[in-house]
PDB file of N, CA, C and O in Angstrom:
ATOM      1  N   UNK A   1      99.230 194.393  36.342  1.00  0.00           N
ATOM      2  CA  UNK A   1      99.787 195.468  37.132  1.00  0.00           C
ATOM      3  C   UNK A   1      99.795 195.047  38.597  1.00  0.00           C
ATOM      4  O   UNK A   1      98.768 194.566  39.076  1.00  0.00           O
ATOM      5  N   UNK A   2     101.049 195.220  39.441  1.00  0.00           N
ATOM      6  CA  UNK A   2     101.331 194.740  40.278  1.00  0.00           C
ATOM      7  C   UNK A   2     101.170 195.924  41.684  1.00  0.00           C
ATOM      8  O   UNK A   2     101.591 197.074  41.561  1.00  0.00           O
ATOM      9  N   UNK A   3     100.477 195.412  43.042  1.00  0.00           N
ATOM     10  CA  UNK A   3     100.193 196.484  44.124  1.00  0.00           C
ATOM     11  C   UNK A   3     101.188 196.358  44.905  1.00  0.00           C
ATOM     12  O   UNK A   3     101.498 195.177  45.064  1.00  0.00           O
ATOM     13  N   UNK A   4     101.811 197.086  45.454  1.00  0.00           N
ATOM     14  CA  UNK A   4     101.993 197.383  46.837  1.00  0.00           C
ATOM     15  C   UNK A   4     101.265 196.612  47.608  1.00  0.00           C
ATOM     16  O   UNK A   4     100.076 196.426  47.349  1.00  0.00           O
ATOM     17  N   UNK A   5     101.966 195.959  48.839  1.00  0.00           N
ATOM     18  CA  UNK A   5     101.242 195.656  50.087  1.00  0.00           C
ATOM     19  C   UNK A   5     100.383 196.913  50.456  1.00  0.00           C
ATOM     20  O   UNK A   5      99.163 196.851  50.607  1.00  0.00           O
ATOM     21  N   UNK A   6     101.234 198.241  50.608  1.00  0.00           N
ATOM     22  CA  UNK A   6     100.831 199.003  51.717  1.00  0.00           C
ATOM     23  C   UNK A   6      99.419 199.593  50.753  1.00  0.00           C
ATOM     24  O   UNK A   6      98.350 199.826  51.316  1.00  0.00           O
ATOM     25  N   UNK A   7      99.600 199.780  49.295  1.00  0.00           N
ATOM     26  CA  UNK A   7      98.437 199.687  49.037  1.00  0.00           C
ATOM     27  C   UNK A   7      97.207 199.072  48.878  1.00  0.00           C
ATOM     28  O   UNK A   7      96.084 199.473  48.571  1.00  0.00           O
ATOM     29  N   UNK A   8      97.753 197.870  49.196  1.00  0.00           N
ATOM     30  CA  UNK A   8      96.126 196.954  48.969  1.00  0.00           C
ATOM     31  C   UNK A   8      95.646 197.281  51.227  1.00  0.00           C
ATOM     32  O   UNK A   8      94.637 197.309  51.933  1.00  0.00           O
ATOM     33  N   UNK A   9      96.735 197.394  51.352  1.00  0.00           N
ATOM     34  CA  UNK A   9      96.227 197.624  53.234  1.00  0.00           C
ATOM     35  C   UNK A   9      95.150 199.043  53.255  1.00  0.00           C
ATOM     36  O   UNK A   9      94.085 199.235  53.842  1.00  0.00           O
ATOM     37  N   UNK A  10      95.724 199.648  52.607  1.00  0.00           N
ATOM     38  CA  UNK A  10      95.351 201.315  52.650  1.00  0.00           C
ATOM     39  C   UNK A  10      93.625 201.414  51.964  1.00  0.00           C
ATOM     40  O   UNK A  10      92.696 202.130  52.337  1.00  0.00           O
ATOM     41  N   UNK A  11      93.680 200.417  50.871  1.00  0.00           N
ATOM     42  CA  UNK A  11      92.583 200.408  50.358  1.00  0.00           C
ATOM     43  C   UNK A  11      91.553 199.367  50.784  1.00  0.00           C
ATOM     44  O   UNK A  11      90.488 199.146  50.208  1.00  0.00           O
ATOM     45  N   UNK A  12      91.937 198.870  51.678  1.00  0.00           N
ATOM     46  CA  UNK A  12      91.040 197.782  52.597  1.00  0.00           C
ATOM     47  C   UNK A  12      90.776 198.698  53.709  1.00  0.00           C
ATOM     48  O   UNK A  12      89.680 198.583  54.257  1.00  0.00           O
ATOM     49  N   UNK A  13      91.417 199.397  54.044  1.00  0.00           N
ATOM     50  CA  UNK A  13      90.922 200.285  55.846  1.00  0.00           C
ATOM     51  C   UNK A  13      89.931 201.210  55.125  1.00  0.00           C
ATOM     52  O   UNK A  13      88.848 201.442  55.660  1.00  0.00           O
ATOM     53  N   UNK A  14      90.220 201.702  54.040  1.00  0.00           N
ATOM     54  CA  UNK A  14      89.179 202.848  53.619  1.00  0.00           C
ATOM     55  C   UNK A  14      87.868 202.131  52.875  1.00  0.00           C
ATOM     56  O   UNK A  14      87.126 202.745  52.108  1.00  0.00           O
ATOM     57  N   UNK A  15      87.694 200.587  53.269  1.00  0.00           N
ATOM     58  CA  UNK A  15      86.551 200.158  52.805  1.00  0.00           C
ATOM     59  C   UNK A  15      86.119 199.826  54.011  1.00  0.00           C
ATOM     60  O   UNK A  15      84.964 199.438  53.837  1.00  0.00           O
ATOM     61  N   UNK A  16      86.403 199.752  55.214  1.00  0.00           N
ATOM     62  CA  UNK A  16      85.970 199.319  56.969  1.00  0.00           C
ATOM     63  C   UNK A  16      84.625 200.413  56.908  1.00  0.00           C
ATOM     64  O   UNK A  16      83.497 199.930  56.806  1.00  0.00           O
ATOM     65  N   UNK A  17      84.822 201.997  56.980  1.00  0.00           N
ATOM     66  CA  UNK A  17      83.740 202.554  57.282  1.00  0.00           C
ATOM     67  C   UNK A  17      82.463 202.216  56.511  1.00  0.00           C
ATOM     68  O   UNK A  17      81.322 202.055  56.945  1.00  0.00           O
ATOM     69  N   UNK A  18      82.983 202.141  55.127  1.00  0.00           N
ATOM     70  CA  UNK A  18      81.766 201.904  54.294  1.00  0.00           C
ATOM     71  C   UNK A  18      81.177 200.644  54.965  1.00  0.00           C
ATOM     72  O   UNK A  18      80.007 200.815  55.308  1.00  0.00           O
ATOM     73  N   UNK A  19      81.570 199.695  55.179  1.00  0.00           N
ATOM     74  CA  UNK A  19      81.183 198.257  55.505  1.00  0.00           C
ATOM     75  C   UNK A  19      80.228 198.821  56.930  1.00  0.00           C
ATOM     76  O   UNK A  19      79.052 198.797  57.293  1.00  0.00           O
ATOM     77  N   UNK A  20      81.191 199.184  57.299  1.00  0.00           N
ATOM     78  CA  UNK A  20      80.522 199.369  58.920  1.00  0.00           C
ATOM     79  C   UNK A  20      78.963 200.538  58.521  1.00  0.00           C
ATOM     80  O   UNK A  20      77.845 200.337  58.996  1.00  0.00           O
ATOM     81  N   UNK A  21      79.265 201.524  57.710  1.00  0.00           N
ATOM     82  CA  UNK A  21      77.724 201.931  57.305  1.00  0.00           C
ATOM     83  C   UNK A  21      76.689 201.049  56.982  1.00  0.00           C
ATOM     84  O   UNK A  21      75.665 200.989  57.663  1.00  0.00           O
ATOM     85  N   UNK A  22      76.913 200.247  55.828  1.00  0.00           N
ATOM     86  CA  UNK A  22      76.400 199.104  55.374  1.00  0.00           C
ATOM     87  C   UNK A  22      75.412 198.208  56.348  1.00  0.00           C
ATOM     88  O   UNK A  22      74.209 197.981  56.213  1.00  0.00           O
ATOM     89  N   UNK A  23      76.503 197.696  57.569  1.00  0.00           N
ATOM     90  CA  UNK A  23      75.872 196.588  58.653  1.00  0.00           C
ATOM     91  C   UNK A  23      75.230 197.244  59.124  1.00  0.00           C
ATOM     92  O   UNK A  23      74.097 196.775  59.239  1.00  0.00           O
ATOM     93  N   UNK A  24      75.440 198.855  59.774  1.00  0.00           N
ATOM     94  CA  UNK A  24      74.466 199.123  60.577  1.00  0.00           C
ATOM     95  C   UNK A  24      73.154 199.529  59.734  1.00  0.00           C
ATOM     96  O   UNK A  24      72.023 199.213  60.104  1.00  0.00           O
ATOM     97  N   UNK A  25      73.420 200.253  58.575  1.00  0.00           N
ATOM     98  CA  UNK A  25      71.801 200.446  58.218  1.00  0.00           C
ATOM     99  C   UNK A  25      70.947 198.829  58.176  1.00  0.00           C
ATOM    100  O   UNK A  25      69.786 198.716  58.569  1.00  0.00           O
ATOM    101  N   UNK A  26      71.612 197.880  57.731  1.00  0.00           N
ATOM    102  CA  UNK A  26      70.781 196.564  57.553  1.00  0.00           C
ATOM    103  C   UNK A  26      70.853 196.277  59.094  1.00  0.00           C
ATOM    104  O   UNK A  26      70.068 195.374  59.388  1.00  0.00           O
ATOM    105  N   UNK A  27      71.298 196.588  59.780  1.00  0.00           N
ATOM    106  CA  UNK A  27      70.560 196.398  61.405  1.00  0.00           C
ATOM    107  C   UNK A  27      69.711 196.959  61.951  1.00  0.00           C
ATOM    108  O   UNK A  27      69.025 196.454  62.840  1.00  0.00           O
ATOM    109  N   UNK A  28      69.568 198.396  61.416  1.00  0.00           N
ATOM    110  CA  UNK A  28      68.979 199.622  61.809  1.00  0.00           C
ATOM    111  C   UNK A  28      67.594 198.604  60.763  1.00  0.00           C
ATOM    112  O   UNK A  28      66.639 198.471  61.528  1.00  0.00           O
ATOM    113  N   UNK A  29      67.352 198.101  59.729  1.00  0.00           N
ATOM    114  CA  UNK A  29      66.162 198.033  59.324  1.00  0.00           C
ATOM    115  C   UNK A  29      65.452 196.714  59.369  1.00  0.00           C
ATOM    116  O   UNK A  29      64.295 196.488  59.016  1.00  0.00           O
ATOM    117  N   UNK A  30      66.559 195.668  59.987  1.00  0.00           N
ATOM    118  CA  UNK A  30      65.976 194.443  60.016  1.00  0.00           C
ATOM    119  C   UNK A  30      66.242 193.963  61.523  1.00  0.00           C
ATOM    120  O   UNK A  30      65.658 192.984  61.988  1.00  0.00           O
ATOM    121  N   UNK A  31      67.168 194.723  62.252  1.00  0.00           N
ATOM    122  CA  UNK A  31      67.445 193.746  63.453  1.00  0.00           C
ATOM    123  C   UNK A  31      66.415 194.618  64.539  1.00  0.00           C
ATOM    124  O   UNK A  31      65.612 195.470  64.160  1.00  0.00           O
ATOM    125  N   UNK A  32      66.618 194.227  65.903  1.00  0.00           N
ATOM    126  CA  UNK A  32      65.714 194.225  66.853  1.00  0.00           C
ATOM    127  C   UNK A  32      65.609 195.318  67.348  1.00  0.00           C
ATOM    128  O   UNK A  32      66.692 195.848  67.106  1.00  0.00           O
ATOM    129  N   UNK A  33      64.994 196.024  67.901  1.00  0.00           N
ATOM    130  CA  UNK A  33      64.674 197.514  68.731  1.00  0.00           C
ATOM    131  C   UNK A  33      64.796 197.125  69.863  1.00  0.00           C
ATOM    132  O   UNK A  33      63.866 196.592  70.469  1.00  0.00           O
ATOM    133  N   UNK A  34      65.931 197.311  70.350  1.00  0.00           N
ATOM    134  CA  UNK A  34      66.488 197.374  72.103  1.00  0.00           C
ATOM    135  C   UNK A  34      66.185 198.311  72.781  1.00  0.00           C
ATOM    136  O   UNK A  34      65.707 197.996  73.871  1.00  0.00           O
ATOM    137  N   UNK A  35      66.283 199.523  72.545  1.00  0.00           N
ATOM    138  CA  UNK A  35      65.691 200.589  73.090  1.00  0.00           C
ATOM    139  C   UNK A  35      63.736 200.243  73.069  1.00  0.00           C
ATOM    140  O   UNK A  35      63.182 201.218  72.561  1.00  0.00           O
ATOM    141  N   UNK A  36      63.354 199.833  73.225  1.00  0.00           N
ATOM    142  CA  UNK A  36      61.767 199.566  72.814  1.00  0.00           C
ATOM    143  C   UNK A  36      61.612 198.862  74.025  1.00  0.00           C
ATOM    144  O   UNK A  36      61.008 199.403  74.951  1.00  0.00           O
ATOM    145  N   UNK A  37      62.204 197.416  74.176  1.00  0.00           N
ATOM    146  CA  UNK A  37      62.337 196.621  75.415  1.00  0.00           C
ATOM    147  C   UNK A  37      62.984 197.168  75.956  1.00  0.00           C
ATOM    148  O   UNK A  37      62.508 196.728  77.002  1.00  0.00           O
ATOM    149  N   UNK A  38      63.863 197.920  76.352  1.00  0.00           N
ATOM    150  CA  UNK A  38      64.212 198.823  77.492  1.00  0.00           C
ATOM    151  C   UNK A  38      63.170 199.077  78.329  1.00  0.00           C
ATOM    152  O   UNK A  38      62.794 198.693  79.436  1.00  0.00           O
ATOM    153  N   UNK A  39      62.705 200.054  77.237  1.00  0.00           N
ATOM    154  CA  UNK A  39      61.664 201.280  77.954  1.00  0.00           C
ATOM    155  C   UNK A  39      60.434 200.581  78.296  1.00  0.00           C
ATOM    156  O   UNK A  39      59.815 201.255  79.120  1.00  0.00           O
ATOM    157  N   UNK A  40      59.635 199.155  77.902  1.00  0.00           N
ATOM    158  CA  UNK A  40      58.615 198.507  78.344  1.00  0.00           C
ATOM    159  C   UNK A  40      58.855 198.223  79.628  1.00  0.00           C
ATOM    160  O   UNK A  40      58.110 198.482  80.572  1.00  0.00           O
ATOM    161  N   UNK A  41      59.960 197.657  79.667  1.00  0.00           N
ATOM    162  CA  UNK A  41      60.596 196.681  80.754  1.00  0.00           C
ATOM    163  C   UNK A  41      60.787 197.784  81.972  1.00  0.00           C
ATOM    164  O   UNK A  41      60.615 197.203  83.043  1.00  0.00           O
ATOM    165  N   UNK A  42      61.114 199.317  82.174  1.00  0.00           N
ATOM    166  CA  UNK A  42      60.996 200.066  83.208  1.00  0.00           C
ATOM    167  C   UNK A  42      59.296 200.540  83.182  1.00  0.00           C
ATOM    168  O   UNK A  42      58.903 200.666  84.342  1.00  0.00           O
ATOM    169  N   UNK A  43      58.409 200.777  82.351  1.00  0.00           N
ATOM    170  CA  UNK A  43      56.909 201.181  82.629  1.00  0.00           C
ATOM    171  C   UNK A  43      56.253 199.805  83.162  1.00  0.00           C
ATOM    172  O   UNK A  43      55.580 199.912  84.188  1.00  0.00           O
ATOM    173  N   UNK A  44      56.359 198.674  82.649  1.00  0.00           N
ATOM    174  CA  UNK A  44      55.523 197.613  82.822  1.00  0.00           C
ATOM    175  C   UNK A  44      56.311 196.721  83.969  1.00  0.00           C
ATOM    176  O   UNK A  44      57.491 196.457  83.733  1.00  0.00           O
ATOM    177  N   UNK A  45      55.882 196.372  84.865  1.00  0.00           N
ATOM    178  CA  UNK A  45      56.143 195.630  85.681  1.00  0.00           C
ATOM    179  C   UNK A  45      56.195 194.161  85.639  1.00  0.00           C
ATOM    180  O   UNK A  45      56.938 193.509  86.373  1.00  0.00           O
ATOM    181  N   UNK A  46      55.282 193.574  84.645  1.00  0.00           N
ATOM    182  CA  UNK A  46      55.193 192.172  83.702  1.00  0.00           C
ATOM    183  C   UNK A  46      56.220 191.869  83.091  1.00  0.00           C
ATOM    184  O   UNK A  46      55.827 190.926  82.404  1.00  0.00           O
ATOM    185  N   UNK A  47      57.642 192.068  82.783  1.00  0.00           N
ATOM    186  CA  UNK A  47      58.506 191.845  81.879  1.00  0.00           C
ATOM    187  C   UNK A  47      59.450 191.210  83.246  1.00  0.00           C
ATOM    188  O   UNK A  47      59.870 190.059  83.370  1.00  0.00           O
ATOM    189  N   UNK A  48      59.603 192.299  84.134  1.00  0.00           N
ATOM    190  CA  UNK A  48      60.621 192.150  85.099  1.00  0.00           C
ATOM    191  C   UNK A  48      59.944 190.610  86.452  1.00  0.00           C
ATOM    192  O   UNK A  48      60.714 189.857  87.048  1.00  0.00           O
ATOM    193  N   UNK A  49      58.680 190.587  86.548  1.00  0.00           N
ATOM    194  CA  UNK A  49      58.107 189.586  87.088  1.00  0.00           C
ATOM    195  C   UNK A  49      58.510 188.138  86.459  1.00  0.00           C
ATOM    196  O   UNK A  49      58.780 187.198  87.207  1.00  0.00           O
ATOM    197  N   UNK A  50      58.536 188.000  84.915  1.00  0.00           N
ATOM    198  CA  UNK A  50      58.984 187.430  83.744  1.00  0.00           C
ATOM    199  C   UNK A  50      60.157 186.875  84.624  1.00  0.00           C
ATOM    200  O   UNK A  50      60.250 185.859  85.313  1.00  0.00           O
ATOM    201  N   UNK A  51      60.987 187.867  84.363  1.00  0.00           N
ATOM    202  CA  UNK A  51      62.499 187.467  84.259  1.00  0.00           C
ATOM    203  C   UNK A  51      62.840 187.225  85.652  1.00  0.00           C
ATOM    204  O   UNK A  51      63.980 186.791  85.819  1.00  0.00           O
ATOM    205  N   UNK A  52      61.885 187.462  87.057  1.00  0.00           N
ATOM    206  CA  UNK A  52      62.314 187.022  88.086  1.00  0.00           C
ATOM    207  C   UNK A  52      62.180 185.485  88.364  1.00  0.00           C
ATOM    208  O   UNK A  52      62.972 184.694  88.876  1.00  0.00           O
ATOM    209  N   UNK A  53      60.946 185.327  87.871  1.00  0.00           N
ATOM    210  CA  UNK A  53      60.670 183.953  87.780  1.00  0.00           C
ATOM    211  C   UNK A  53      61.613 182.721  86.658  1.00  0.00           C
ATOM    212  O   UNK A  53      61.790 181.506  86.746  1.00  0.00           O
ATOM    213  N   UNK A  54      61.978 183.593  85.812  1.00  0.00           N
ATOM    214  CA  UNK A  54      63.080 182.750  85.131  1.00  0.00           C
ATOM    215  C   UNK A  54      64.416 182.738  86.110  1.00  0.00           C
ATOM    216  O   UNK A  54      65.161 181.797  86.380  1.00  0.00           O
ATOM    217  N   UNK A  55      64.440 183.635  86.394  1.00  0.00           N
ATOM    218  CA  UNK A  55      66.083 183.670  87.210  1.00  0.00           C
ATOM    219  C   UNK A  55      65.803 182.135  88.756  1.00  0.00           C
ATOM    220  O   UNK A  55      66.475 181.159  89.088  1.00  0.00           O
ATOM    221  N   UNK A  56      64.590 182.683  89.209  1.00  0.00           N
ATOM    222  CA  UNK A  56      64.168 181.347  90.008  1.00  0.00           C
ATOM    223  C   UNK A  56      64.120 179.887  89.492  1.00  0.00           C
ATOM    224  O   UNK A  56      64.347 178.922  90.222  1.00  0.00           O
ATOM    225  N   UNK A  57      63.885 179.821  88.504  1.00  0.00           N
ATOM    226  CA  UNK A  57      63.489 178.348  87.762  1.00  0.00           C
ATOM    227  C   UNK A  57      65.013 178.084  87.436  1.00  0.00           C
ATOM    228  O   UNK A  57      65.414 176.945  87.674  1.00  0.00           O
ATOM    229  N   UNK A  58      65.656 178.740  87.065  1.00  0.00           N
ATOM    230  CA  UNK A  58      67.280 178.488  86.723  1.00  0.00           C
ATOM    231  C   UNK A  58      68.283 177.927  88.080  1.00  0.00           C
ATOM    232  O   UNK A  58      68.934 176.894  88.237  1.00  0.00           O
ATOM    233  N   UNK A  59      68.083 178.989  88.841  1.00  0.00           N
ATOM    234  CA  UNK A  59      68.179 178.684  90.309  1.00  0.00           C
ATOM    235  C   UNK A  59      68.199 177.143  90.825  1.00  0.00           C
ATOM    236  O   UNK A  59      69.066 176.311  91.092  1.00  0.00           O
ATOM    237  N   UNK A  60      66.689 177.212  90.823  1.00  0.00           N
ATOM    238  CA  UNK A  60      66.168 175.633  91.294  1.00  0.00           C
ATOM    239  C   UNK A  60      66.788 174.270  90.524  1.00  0.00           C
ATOM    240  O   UNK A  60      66.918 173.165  91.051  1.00  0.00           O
ATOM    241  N   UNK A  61      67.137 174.630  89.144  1.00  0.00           N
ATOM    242  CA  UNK A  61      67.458 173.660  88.139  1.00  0.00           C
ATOM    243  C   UNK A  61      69.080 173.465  88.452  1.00  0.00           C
ATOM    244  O   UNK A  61      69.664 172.383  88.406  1.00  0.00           O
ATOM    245  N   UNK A  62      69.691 174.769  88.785  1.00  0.00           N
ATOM    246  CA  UNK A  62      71.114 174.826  89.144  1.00  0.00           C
ATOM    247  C   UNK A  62      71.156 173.604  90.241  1.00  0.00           C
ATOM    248  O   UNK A  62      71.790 172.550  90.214  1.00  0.00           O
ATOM    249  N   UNK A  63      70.310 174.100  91.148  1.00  0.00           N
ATOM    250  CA  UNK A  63      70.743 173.147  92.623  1.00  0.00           C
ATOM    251  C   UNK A  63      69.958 171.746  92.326  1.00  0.00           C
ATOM    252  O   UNK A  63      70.379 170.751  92.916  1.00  0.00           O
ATOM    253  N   UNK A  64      69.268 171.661  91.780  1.00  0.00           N
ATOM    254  CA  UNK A  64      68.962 170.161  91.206  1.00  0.00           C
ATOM    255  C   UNK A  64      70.371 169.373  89.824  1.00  0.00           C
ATOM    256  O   UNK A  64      70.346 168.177  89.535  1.00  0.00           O
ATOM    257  N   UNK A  65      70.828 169.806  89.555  1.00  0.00           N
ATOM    258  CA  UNK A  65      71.857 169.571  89.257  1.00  0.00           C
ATOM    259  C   UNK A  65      73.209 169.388  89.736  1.00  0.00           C
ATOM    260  O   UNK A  65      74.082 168.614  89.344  1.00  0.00           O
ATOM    261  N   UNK A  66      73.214 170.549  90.983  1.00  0.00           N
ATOM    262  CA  UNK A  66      74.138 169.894  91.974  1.00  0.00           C
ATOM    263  C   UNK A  66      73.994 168.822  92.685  1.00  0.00           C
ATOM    264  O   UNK A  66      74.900 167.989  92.701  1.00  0.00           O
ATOM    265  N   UNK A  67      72.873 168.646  93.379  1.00  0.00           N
ATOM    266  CA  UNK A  67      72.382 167.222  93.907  1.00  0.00           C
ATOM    267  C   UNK A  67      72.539 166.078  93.032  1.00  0.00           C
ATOM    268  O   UNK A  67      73.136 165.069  93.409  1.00  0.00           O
ATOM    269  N   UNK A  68      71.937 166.215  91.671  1.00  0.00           N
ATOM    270  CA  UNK A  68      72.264 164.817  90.462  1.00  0.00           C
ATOM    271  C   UNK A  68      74.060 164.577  90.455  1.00  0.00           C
ATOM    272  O   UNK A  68      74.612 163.477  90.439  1.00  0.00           O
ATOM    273  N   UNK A  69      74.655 165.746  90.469  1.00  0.00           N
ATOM    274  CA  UNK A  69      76.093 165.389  90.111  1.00  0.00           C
ATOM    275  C   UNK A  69      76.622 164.686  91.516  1.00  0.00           C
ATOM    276  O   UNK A  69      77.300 163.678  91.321  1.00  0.00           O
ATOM    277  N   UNK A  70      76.456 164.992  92.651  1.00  0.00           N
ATOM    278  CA  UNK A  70      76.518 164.729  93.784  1.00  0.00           C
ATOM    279  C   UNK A  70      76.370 163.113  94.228  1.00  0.00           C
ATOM    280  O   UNK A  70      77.102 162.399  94.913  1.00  0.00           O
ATOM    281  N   UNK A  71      75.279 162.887  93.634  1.00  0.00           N
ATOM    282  CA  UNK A  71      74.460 161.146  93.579  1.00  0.00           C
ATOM    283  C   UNK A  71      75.549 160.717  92.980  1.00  0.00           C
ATOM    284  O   UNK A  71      76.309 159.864  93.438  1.00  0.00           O
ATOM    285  N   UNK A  72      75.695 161.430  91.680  1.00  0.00           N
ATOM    286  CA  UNK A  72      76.727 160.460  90.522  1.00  0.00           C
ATOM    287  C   UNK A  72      77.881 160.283  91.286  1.00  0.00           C
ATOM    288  O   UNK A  72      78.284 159.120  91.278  1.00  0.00           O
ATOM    289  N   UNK A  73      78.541 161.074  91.946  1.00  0.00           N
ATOM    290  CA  UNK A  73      79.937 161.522  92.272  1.00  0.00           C
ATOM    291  C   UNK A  73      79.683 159.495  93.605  1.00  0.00           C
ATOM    292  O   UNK A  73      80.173 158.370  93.510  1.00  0.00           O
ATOM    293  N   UNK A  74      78.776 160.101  94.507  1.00  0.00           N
ATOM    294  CA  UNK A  74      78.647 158.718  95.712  1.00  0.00           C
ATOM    295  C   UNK A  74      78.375 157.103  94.886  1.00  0.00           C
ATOM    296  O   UNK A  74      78.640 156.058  95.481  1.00  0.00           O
ATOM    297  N   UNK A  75      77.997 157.109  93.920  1.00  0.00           N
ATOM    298  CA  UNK A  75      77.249 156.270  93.328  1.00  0.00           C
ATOM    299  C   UNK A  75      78.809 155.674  92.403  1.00  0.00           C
ATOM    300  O   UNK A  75      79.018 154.494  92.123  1.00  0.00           O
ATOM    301  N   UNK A  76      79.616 156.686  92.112  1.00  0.00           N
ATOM    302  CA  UNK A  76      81.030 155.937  91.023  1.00  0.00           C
ATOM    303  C   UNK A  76      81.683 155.683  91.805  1.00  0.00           C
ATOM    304  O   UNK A  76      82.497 154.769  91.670  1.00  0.00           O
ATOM    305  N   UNK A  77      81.551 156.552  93.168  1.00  0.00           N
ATOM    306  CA  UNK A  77      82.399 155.743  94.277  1.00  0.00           C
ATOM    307  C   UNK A  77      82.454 154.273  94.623  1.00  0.00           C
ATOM    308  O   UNK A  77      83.370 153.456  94.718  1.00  0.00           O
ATOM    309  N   UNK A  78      81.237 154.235  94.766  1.00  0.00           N
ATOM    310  CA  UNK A  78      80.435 152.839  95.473  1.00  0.00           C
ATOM    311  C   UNK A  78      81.075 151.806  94.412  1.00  0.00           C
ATOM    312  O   UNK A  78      81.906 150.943  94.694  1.00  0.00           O
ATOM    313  N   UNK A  79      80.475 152.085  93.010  1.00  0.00           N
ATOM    314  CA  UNK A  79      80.932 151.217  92.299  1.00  0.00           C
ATOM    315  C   UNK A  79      82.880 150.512  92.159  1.00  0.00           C
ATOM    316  O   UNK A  79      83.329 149.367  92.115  1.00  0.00           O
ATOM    317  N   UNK A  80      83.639 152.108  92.128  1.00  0.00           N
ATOM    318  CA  UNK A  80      84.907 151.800  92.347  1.00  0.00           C
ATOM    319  C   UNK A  80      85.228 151.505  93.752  1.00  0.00           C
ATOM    320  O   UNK A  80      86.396 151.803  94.002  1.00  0.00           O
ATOM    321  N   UNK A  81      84.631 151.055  94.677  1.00  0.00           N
ATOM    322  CA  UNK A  81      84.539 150.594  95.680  1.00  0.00           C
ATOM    323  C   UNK A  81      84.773 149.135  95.668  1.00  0.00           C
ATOM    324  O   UNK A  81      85.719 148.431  96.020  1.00  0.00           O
ATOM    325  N   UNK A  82      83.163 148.817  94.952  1.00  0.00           N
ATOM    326  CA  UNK A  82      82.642 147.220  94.652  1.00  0.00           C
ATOM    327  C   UNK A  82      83.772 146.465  93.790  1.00  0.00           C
ATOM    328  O   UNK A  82      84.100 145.279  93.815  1.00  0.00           O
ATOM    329  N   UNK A  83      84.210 147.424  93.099  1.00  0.00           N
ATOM    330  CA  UNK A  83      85.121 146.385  91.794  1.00  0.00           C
ATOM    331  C   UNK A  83      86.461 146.227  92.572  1.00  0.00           C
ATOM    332  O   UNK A  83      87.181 145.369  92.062  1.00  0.00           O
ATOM    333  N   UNK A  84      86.906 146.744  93.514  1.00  0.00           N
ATOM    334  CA  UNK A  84      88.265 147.048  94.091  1.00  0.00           C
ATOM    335  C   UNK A  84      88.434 145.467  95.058  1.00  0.00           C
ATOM    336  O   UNK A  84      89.307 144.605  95.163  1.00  0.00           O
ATOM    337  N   UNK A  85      86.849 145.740  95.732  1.00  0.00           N
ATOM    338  CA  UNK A  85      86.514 144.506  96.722  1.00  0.00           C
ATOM    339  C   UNK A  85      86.898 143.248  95.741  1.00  0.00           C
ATOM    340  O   UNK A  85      87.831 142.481  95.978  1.00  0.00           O
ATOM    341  N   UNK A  86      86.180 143.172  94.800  1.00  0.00           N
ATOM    342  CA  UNK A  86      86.014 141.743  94.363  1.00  0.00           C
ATOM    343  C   UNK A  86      87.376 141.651  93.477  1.00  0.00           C
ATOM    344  O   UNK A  86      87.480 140.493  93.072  1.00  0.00           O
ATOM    345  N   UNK A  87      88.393 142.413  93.059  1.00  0.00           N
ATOM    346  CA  UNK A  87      89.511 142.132  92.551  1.00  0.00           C
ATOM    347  C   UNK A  87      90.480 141.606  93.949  1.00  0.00           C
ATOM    348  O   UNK A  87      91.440 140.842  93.854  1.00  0.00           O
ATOM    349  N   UNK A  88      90.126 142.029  94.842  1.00  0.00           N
ATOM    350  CA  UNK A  88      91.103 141.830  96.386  1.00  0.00           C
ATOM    351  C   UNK A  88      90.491 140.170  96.498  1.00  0.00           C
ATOM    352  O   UNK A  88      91.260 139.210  96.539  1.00  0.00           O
ATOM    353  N   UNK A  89      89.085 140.042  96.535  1.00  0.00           N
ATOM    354  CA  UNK A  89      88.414 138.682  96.274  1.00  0.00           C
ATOM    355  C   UNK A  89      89.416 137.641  95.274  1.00  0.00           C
ATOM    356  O   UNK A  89      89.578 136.427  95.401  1.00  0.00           O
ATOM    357  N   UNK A  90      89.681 138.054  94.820  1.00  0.00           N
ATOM    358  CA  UNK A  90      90.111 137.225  93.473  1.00  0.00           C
ATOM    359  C   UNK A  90      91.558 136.636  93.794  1.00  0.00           C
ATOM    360  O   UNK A  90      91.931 135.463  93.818  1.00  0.00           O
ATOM    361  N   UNK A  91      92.358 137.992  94.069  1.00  0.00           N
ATOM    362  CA  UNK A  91      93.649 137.761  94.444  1.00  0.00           C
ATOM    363  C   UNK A  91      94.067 137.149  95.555  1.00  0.00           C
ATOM    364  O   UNK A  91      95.228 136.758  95.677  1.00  0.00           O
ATOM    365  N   UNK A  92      92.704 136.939  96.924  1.00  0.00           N
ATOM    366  CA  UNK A  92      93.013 135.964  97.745  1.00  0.00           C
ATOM    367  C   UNK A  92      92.688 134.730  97.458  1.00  0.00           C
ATOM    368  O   UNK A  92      93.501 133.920  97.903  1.00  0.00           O
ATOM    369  N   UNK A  93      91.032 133.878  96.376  1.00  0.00           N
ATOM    370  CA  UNK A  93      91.652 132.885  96.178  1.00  0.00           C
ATOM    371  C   UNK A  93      92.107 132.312  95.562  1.00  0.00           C
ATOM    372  O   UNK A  93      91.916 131.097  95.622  1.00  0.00           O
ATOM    373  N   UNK A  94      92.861 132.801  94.739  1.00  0.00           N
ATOM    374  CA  UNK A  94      93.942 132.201  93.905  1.00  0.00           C
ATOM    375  C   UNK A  94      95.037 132.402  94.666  1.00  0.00           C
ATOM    376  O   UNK A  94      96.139 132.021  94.273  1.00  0.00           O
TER     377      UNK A  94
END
């Protein structure tokens, strides 16, 4: 027995809510309590100290990374510098 498009569409949208019940109860019983860390994170002052000091260490690592790329950037110069010289070398004595 042969479907309709519009029925196999019709009977796929009316399986979305069920699905979507589905995920959320298995989120609701296995995934994480966000509201929980919310509410620590405004009473306790230790969470947000946490995350200032991470935001600093990221910081510092950012601009140490600009400086490394920076070296690299003077350093491929130099080299396409050096190789440019000694090909100009070459072509004068020959």
């Amino acid at each position: 027995m042969a479907y309709s498009e519009t029925r196999i569409v019709i009977g796929g949208i009316a399986h979305v809510p069920i699905l979507i019940v589905i995920a959320n109860f298995i989120k609701g019983k296995f995934g994480i309590k966000t509201k929980k860390v919310k509410d620590t994170v405004v009473k306790e002052g230790k969470d947000t100290v946490v995350k200032e000091e991470k935001v600093k260490t990221i910081k510092e690592l950012s601009n140490k990374l600009d400086s490394i790329e920076q070296k690299a950037d003077e350093v491929y110069e130099k080299v396409k510098k050096k190789k440019k010289d000694k090909k100009k070398k070459k072509i004068e004595n020959n």
